[in-house]
C-alpha positions as CSV (number, residue, x, y, z in Angstrom):
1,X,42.6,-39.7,-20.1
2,X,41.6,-41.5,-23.6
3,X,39.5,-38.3,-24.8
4,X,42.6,-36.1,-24.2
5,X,44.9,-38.5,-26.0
6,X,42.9,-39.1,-28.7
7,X,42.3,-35.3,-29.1
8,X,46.1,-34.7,-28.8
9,X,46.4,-37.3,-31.1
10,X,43.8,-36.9,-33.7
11,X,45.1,-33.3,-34.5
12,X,48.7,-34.5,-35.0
13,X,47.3,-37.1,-37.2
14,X,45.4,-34.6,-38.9
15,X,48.1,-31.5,-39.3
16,X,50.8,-33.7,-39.2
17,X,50.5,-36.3,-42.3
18,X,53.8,-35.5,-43.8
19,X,55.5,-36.7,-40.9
20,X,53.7,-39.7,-40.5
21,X,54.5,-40.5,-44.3
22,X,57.9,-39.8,-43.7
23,X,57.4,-42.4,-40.7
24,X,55.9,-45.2,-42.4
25,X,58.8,-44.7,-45.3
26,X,61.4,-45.1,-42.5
27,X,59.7,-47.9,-41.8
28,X,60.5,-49.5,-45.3
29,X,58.5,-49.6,-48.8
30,X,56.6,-52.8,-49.1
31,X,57.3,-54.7,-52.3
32,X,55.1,-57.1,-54.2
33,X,53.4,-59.9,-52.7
34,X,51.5,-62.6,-53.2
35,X,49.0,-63.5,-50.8
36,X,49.3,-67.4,-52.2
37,X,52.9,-67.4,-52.0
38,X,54.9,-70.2,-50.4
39,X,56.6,-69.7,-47.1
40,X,59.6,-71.2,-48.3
41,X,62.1,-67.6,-48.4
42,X,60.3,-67.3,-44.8
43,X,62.1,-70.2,-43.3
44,X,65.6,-69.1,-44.6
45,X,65.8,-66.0,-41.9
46,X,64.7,-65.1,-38.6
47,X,61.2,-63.2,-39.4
48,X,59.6,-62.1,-36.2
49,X,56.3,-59.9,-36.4
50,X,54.7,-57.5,-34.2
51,X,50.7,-57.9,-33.9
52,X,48.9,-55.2,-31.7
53,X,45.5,-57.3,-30.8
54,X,42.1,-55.2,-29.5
55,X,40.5,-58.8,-28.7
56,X,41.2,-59.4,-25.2
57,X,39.0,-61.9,-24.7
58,X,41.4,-65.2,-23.0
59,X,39.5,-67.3,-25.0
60,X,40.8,-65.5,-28.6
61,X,44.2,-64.8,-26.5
62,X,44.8,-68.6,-26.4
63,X,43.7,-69.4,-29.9
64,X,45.8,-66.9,-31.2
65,X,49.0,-67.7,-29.5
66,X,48.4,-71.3,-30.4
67,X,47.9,-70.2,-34.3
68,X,51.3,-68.3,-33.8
69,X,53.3,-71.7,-32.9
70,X,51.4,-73.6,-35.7
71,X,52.4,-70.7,-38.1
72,X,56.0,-71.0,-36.7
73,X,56.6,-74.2,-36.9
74,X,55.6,-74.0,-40.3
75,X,57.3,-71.2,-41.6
76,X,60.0,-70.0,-39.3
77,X,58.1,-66.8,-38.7
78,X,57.7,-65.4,-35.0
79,X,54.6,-63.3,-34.3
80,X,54.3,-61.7,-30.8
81,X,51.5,-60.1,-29.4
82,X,50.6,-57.2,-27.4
83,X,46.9,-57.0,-26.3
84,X,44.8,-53.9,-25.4
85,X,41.3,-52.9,-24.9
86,X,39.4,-51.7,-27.9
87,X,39.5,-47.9,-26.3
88,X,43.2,-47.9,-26.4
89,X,44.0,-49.8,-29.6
90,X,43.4,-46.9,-31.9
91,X,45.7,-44.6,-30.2
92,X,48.8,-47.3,-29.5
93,X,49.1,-48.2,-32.8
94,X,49.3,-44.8,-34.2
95,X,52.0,-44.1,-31.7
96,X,53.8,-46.7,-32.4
97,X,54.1,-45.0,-36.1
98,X,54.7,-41.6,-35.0
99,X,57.6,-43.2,-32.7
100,X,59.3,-45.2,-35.6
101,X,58.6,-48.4,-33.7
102,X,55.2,-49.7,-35.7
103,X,53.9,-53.1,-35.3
104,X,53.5,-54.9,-38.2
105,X,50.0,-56.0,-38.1
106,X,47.2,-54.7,-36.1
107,X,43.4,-54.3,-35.6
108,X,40.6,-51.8,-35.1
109,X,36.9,-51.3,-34.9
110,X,35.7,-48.5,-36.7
111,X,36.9,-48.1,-40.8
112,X,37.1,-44.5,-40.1
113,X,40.3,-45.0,-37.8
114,X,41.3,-47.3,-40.3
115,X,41.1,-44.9,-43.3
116,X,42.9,-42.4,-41.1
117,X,46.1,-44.6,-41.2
118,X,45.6,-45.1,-44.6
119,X,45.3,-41.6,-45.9
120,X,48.6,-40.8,-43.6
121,X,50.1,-43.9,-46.1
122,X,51.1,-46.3,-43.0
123,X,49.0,-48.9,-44.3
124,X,49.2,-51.5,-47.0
125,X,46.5,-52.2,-49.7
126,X,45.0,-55.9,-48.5
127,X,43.1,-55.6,-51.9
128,X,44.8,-59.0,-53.6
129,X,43.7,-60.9,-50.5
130,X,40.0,-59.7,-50.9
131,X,40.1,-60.5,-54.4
132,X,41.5,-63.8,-53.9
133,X,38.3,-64.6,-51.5
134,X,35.5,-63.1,-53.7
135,X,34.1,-59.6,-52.7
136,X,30.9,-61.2,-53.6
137,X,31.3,-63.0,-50.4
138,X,31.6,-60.2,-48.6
139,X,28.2,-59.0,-46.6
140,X,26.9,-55.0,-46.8
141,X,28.6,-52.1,-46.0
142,X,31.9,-54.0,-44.7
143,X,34.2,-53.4,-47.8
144,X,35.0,-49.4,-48.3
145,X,37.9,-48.8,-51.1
146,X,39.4,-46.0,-50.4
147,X,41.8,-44.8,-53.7
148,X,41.1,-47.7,-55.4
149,X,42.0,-50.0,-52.5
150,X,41.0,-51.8,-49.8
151,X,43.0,-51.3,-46.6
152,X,41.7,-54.0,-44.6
153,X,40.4,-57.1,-43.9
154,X,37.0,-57.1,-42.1
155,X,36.4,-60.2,-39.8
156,X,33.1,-59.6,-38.3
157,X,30.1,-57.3,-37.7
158,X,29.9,-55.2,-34.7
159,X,26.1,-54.4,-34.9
160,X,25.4,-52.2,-32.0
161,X,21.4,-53.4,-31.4
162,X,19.3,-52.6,-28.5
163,X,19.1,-55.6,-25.4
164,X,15.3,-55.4,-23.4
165,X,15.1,-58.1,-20.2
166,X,12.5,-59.4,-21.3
167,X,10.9,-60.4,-17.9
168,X,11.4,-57.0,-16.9
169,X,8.8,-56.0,-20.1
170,X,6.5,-59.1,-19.5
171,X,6.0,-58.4,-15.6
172,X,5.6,-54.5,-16.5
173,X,2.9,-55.5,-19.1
174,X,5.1,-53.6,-22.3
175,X,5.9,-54.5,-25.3
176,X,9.2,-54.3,-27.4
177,X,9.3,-50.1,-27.5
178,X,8.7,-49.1,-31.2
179,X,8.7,-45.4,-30.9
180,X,11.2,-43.3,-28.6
181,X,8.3,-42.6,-26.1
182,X,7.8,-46.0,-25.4
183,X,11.6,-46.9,-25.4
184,X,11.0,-44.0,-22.3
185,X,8.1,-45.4,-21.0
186,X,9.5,-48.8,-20.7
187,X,12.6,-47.6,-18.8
188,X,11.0,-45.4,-16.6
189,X,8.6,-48.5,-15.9
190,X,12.0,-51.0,-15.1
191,X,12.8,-48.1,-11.9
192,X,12.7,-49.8,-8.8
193,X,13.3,-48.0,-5.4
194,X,13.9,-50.0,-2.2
195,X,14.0,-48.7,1.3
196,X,14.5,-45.2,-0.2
197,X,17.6,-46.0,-2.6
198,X,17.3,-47.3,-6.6
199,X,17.6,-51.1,-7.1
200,X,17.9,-51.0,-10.6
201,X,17.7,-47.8,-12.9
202,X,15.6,-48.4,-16.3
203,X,18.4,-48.0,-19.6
204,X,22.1,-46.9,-20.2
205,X,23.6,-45.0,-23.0
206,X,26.9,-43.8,-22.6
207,X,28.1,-40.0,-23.2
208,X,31.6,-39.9,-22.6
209,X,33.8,-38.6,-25.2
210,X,34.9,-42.0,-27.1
211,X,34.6,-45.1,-29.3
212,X,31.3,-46.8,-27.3
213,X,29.3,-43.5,-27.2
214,X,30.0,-42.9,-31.3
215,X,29.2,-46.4,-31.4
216,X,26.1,-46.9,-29.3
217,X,24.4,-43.4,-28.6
218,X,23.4,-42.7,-31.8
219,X,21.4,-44.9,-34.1
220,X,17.9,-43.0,-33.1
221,X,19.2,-40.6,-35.9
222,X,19.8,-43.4,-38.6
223,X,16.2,-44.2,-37.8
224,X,15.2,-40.9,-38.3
225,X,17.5,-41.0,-41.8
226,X,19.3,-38.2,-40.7
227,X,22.5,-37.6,-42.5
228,X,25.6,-35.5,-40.6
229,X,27.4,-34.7,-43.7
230,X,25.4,-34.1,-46.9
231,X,26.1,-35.4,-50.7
232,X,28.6,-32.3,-50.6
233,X,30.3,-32.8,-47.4
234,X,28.2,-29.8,-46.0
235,X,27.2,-30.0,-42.3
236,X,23.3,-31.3,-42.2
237,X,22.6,-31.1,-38.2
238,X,21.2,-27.4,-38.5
239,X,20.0,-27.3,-42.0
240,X,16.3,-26.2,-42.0
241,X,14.8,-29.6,-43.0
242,X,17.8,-31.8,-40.0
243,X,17.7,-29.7,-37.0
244,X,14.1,-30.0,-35.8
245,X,14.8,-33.8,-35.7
246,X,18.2,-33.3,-33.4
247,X,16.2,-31.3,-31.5
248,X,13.5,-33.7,-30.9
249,X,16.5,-36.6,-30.0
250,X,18.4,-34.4,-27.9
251,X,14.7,-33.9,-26.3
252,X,14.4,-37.6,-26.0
253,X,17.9,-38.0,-24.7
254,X,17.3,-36.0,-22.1
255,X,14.4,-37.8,-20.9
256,X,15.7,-41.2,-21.3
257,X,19.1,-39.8,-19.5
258,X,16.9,-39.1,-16.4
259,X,16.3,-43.1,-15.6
260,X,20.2,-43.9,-15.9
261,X,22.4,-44.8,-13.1
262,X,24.8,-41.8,-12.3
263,X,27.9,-43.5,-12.9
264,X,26.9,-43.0,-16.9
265,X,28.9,-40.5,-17.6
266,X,32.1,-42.8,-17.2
267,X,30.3,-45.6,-18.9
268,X,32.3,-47.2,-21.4
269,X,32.7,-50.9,-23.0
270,X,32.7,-52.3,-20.2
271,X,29.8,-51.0,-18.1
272,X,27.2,-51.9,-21.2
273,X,27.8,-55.2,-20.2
274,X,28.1,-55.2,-16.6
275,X,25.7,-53.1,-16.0
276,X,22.6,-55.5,-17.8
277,X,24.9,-58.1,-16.6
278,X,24.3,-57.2,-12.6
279,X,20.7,-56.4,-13.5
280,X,20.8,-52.6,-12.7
281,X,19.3,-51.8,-15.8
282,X,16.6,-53.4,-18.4
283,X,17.8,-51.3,-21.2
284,X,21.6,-51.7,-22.6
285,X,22.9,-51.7,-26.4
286,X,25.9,-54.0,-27.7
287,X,26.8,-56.7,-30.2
288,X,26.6,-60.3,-29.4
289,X,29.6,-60.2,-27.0
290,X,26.9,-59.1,-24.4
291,X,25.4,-62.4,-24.6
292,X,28.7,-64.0,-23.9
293,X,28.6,-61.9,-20.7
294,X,25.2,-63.5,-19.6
295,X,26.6,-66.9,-20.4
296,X,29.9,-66.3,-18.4
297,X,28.6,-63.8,-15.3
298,X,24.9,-64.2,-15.7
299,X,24.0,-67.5,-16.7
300,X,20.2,-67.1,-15.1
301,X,19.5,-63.9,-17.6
302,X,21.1,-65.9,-21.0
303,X,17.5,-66.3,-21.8
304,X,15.5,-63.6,-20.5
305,X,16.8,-60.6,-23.1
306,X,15.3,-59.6,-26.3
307,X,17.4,-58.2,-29.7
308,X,16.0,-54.7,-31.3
309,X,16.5,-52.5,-33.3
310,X,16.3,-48.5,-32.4
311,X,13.3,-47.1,-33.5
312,X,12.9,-43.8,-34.6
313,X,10.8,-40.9,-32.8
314,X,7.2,-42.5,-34.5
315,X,7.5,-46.0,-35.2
316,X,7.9,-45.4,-39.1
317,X,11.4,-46.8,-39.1
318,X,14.3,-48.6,-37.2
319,X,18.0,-48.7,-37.2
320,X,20.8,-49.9,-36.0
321,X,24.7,-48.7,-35.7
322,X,27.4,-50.1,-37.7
323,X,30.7,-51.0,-36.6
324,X,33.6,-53.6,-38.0
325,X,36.3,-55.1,-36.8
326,X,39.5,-55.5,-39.3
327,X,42.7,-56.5,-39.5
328,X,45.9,-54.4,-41.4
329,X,48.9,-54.5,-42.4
330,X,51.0,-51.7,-41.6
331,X,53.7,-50.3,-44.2
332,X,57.1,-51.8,-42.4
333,X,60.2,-53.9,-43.7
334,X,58.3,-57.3,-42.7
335,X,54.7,-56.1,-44.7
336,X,55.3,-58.7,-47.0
337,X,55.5,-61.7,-44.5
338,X,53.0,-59.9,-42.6
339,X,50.7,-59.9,-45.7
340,X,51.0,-64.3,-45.5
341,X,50.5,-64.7,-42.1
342,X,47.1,-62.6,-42.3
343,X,46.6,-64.5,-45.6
344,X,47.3,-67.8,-43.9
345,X,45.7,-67.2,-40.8
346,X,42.1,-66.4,-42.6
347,X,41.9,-69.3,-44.6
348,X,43.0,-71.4,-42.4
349,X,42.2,-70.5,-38.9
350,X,39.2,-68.0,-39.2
351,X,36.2,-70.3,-38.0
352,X,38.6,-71.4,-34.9
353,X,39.0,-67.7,-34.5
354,X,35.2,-67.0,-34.9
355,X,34.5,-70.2,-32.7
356,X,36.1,-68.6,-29.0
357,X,33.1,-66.2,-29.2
358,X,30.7,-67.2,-31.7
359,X,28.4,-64.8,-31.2
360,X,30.1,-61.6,-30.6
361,X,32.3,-62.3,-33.9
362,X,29.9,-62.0,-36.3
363,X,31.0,-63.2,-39.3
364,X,31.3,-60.7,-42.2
365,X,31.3,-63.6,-45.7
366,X,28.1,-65.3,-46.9
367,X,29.7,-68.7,-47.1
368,X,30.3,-68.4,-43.5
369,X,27.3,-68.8,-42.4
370,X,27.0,-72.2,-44.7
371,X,30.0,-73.6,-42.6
372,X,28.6,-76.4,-40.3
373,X,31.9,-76.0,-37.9
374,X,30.0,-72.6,-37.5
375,X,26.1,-73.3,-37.7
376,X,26.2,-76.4,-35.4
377,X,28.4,-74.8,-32.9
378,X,25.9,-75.0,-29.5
379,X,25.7,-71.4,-28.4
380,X,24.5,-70.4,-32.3
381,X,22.0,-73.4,-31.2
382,X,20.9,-71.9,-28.6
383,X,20.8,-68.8,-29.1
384,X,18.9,-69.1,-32.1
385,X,16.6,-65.7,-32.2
386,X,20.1,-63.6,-32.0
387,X,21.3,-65.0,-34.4
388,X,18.8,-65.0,-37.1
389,X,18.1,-61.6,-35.9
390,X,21.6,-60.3,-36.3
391,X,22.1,-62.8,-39.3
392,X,18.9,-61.1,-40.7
393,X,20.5,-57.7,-41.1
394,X,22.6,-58.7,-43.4
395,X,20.0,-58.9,-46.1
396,X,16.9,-56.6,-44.7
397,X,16.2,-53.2,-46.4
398,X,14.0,-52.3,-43.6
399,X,16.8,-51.7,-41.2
400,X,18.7,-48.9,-42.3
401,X,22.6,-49.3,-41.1
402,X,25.0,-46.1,-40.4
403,X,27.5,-45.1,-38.3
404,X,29.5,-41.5,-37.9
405,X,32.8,-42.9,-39.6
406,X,30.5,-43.7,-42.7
407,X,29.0,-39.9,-43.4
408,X,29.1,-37.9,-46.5
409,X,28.6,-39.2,-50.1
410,X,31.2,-41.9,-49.4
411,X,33.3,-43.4,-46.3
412,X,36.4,-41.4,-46.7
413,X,39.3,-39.8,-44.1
414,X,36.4,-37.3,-43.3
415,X,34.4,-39.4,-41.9
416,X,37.3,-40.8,-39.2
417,X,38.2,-37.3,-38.4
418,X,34.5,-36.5,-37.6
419,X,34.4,-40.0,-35.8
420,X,37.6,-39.4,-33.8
421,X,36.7,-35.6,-33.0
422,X,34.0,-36.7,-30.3
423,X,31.7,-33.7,-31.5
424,X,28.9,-35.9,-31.1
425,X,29.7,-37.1,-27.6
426,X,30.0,-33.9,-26.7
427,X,26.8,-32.4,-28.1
428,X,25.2,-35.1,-25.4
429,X,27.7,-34.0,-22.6
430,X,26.5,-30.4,-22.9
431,X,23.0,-31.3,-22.6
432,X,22.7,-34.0,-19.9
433,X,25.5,-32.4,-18.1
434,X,25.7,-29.0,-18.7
435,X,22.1,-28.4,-19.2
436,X,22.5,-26.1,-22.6
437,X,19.1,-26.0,-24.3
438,X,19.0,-28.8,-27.9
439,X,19.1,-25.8,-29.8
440,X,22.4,-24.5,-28.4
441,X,23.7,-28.1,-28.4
442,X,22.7,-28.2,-32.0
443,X,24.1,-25.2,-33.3
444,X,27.6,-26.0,-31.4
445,X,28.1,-29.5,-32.5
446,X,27.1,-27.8,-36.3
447,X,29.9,-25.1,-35.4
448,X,32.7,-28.0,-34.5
449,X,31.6,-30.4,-37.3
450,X,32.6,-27.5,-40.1
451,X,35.9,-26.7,-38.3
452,X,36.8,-30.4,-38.0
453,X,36.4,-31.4,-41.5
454,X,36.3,-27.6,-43.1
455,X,40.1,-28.5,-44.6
456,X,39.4,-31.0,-46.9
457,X,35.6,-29.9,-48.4
């Protein structure tokens, strides 16, 4: 249902722009701000702001609605808030503009959604506030102007990295897997039948056509520094140099595909956790919020896991998928008062935001991680290794860091209307499920990548 409304969707985003402008003017121009500004002209009316919130975690839930009645008893201003799962977020909010009805404030995980929204001109510039903090405080690859501005503020790293049971590895006799015959090896070796029927299956990667498969399926091809778009925006998959290496991963996929569980091609979110969670697999990818599953659900595997990186086909290189979760402001009458509460809310509230799941909300500024409220906070304590592991990538040159939404010479609308085409998902549908050869499933996904993005090279 999600793949079909986000296809429906993505077109009339794409085709459809002028109408969407016309939306977001209906909505009301956004005048000046100032992201210092007192809240004094906020307390002389009845101000009431719609937030549309992807983190549905109770724990944030709570925080947040308390930071709401602090903010309102300072200001006057109401914020509500509707909360929906990452999958849908992307989809309700842009229906809320097409419908004339846009909440004022809202969040998403991947820039090229973001951008999307931005180039459509629903969105307003959050480049004072950015300024006012420092971009210098600002880690890699989490700040993308776009125009000149930035549309967003990004709160924290969504590093997709690899999770090994460690036990699992130790009782098997294997290392971490540093090549992607190993990374098979090591699944096929975590199989376990009993009385006929699988017990556990080795690894899961998801193939459905959606935000967790762009997110997590894919960073074996950052290893292998393969680029989708080129310096030009030209298709790279089936240039002569590219396509012997998406051969060789589809190859790979196909193998490490035959030691999932059969419910994978449904997998989303929710069953990367689960799934390494209930023990059925050894093998799972996420960002820290999967340790927060093992300390809720699993408390006996919180130490028996590993961090990596994905390694590319030889052992040369590793890399990891990038993903970040932001706030905006979207272009309505209240973006001005929207614009203070975000303002407010980061400088005042972001570590007790950071703090309901410390380790899944990685933080995205240097001087974060300097923050004792942050660095003496017990599960950062204890799970030490994540964390200087994750914490690491900010700064290492030896892990190379991509995503789909970022391709081409720069991160642009292109790259969200690649992103939020599913062509890649689909390339892996058609192999594991359809059985088409890799160099079919190559030479499609080539064939749909130039139609997506042919209108604006």
């Amino acid at each position: 249902m999600r793949e079909k409304l986000g296809e429906k969707l993505f077109s009339k985003m794409v085709s459809k722009r002028s109408f969407l402008k016309k939306a977001g003017a209906a909505a009301g121009v956004v005048g000046a701000y100032s992201v210092g500004a007192p809240f004094v002209h906020a307390q002389k009316r009845n101000v009431t702001l719609r937030f549309l919130n992807q983190e549905t975690d109770p724990g944030t839930i709570k925080m947040l609605n308390q930071s709401f009645e602090e903010y309102k008893s300072k200001t006057g201003v109401t914020v509500i808030m509707d909360s929906v799962p990452s999958t849908d977020a992307f989809i309700k909010l842009s229906t809320s503009i097409r419908a004339g009805q846009p909440y004022d404030i809202g969040n998403l995980l991947f820039i090229g959604d973001i951008l999307l929204l931005a180039e459509s001109g629903n969105l307003v510039p959050m480049t004072p506030l950015i300024d006012e903090i420092g971009r210098k405080d600002f880690g890699p690859k989490v700040l993308f102007p776009s125009k000149g501005e930035i549309w967003d503020y990004p709160y924290d790293y969504n590093f997709a990295t690899l999770y090994y049971r460690t036990d699992w590895l130790e009782k098997n006799k294997i290392g971490i897997p540093n090549t992607w015959d190993e990374v098979v090896k090591a699944s096929r070796s975590f199989m376990v039948n009993k009385d006929g029927r699988p017990e556990h299956y080795g690894a899961v990667f998801p193939i459905a056509s959606g935000g967790a498969t762009n997110w997590l399926s894919f960073a074996w091809l950052w290893a292998e520094n393969i680029k989708l778009l080129g310096n030009d925006w030209s298709v790279m998959i089936d240039s002569p140099e590219t396509k012997p290496k998406m051969i060789k991963f589809l190859q790979f996929f196909r193998e490490l595909y035959g030691t999932m569980p059969p419910s994978v091609p449904q997998a989303a979110y929710a069953e990367m956790l689960s799934l390494f969670a209930t023990e059925k697999v050894g093998i799972s990818t996420y960002s820290g919020r999967l340790i927060h599953h093992l300390e809720r659900f699993a408390p006996t595997l919180a130490d028996k896991y590993v961090l990596g990186a994905y390694p590319d086909m030889n052992g040369q290189n590793k890399a990891i998928n990038h993903g970040t979760d932001s706030w905006m402001v979207v272009k309505t009458k209240n973006s001005d008062e929207s614009m203070k509460f975000i303002s407010w809310f980061v400088k005042e509230k972001l570590i007790d935001f950071y703090s309901t799941i410390i380790l899944h909300y990685q933080p995205t500024r240097f001087s974060i991680y300097e923050d004792p409220r942050w660095f003496n906070h017990p599960l950062v304590k204890k799970h030490s290794k994540a964390v200087e592991f994750t914490k690491s990538l900010l700064t290492r040159t030896d892990i190379r860091i991509d995503a789909i939404d970022q391709q081409g010479p720069k991160v642009d609308v292109r790259g969200g209307k690649l992103f939020e085409s599913f062509v890649m998902p689909e390339m892996l549908q058609s192999l594991v499920l359809r059985k088409t050869d890799p160099i079919a499933c190559v030479e499609e996904a080539a064939a749909k990548m130039r139609k997506t993005i042919q209108k604006d090279t």
